[in-house]
Steps between C-alpha positions, in 0.01 A plus 500: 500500500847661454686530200816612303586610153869548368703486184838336490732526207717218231863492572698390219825279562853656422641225668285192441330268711493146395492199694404437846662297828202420629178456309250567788630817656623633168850538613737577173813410435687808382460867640306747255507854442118694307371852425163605600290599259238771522101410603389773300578283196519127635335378824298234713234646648358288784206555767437299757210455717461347868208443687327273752206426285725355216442093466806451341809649327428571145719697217437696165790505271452756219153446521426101527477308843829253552520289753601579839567154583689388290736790508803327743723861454209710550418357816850461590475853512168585677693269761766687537324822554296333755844396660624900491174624634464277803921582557405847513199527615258571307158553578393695158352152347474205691646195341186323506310746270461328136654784221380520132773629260453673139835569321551654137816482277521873240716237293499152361565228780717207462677697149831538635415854645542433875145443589513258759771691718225827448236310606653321815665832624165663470307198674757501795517885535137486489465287767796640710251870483189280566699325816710809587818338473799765378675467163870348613703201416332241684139644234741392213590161634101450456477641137786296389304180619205596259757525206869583516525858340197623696760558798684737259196717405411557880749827407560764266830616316760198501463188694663169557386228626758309713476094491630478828638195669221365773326206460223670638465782238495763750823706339384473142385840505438748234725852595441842318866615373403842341171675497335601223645869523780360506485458098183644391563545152560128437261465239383145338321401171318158540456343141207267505543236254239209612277561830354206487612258797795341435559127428733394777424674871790671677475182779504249281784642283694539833448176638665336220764751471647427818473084440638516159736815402856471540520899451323573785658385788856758363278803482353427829843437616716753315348740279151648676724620841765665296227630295270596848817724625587656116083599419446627881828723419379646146144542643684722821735672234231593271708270186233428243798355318583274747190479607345385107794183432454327833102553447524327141757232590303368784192512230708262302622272753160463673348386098826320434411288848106489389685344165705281674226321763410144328254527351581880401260760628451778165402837614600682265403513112601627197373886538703442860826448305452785269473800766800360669714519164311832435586624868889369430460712146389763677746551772786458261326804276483674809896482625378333831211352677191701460278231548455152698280177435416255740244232457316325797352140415301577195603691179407879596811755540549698733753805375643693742583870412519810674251771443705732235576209311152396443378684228744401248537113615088492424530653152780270433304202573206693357734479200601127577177340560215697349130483549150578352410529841781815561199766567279289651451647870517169645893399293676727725421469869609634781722807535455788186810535316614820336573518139848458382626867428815720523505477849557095449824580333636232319783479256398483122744190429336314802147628364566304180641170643211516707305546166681212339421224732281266362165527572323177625117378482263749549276451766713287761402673793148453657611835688718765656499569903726813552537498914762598709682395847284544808317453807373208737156409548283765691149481633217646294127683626195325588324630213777243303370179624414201267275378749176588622319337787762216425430435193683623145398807322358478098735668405816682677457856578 
């Protein structure tokens, strides 16, 4: 019996991926351009198990069996690491052995927070440990076949994912562009409106995208590879200003194309619509962007801010969008923030536009994540397994 633990982190898209060119090997048709997020606040956590004495492949997803079966990407993808280990060499497993596989999710799955791409970068990179296969760009061609984004969270720091022109798939490859040192105190506040799964799944939503927008096919066309040169530039140059606009624009266009697909995909609600006009409001108090929304397919936001700016963009929201639940130990998650003081300076005229914005429902967030840029998945102890003798533990350790 041989097994492998690791964590793998959520990406979130600057540069969004929507729409594929080929359904099967989850081939997209526009480039796209993430950050890593940190496992220490959101993370898969997978283990797998191999051994001879197995019957049959089985799988634990947050606790309750799924079917192994039925799964076409997930055995795409135990294929594919079959393929690599038999190209290299491999004797650690042989293919033949039967694995069991437990994964966990920190956050909700299927809420617009990236859990899929988590969860099929930690399956693969779980199985590439397991099967002794090294983490390159071939490894991501295998993730992205589980679910698009997972090639992107196969790194830390800033990554795009390339759409390549082969039939084949084989140069649609996820490529780190900056490591997560690179820009460590890029800082981001997740606001979670609804975690509940959302009403219209990310391949369903694409699918008829790319049959029925007539926006689509110019941002595949004109706008994303402009945009692709222009964000790789800001994220090299360190411009958070730069860096913020072409981050909320491509927000925009990615909802205005989720609009725009017949019937029209809504991801987005009302409490959506009000932190982008606060975040605008905000940014204008401010003389320039100190914070930057993006929403995936679903209605949290994710604000990107860098790490001396966070203090006073929380108490404005704070401020903004208040809540009973404010000292509650489980409102704020995440990263501690210090207190707004002197050493926040802020200028007394912005202070009271800040103070004058009008305050919106109380209690529209579920939650607060406070995380921050960072590193690819890594392999954890033995002592950190979800399975024992095969099977799932009560309870994770």
């Amino acid at each position: 019996m041989i097994s492998a633990t690791c964590v793998a982190p959520v990406n979130i898209a600057l540069i969004k991926y929507w729409g594929k060119r080929h359904e099967d090997l989850i081939l997209p048709v526009n480039d796209s351009i993430s950050m890593t997020l940190s496992t220490d606040e959101l993370c898969a956590k997978t283990t797998v198990t191999a051994s001879e004495l197995f019957d049959t492949n089985r799988m634990w997803l947050n606790g309750e069996e799924v079917p192994f079966e039925g799964s076409p990407r997930l055995q795409r993808c135990l294929k594919e690491v079959h393929r690599l280990a038999v190209a290299r060499g491999s004797q650690k497993v042989p293919p033949s052995w039967k694995i069991h596989i437990a994964s966990v999710n920190n956050f909700p799955t299927a809420a617009g927070l990236a859990s899929s791409a988590a969860g099929y970068a930690c399956l693969v990179y779980s199985l590439s440990r397991l099967y002794d296969i090294p983490l390159n760009e071939e490894l991501t061609t295998v993730a992205r076949q589980g679910s698009g984004s997972a090639c992107r969270s196969l790194y830390g720091g800033f990554v795009q994912w390339h759409r390549g022109a082969l039939d084949d798939g084989s140069d649609s490859v996820a490529k780190q562009i900056a490591p997560s040192s690179h820009w460590p105190n890029m800082h981001v506040l997740i606001l979670v409106v609804n975690d509940e799964r959302k009403k219209t799944a990310s391949t369903k939503g694409m699918q008829q995208a790319v049959k029925t927008s007539q926006l689509i096919k110019h941002r595949v066309d004109k706008v994303v590879p402009e945009r692709i040169i222009q964000l790789r530039e800001a994220i090299a140059n360190h411009d958070f200003q730069t860096f913020a606009e072409i981050t909320m624009k491509d927000s925009n266009q990615f909802h205005a194309i989720a609009l725009d697909t017949y019937p029209p995909c809504v991801y987005m609600n009302d409490v959506s619509h009000r932190i982008v006009s606060f975040v605008h409001d905000y940014n204008e108090i401010m003389g320039g962007y100190h914070a930057a929304y993006t929403f995936d397919a679903g209605p949290n936001a994710c604000l990107y801010v860098l790490e001396e700016n966070v203090p006073q963009l929380l108490d404005a929201i704070q401020k903004v969008f208040p809540s009973d639940l404010i000292d509650s130990d489980t409102y704020l998650r995440g990263l501690s923030v210090p207190k707004v003081d002197n050493s926040h300076k802020i200028d007394p005229a912005q202070r009271n536009k800040i103070d004058s914005l009008d305050i919106i429902a109380k209690n529209s967030f579920r939650y607060i994540i406070h995380t921050k840029v960072g590193e690819g998945p890594r392999e954890l102890s033995a002592e950190n397994s979800l399975l024992i003798n095969g099977l799932p533990l009560e309870k994770e350790k």
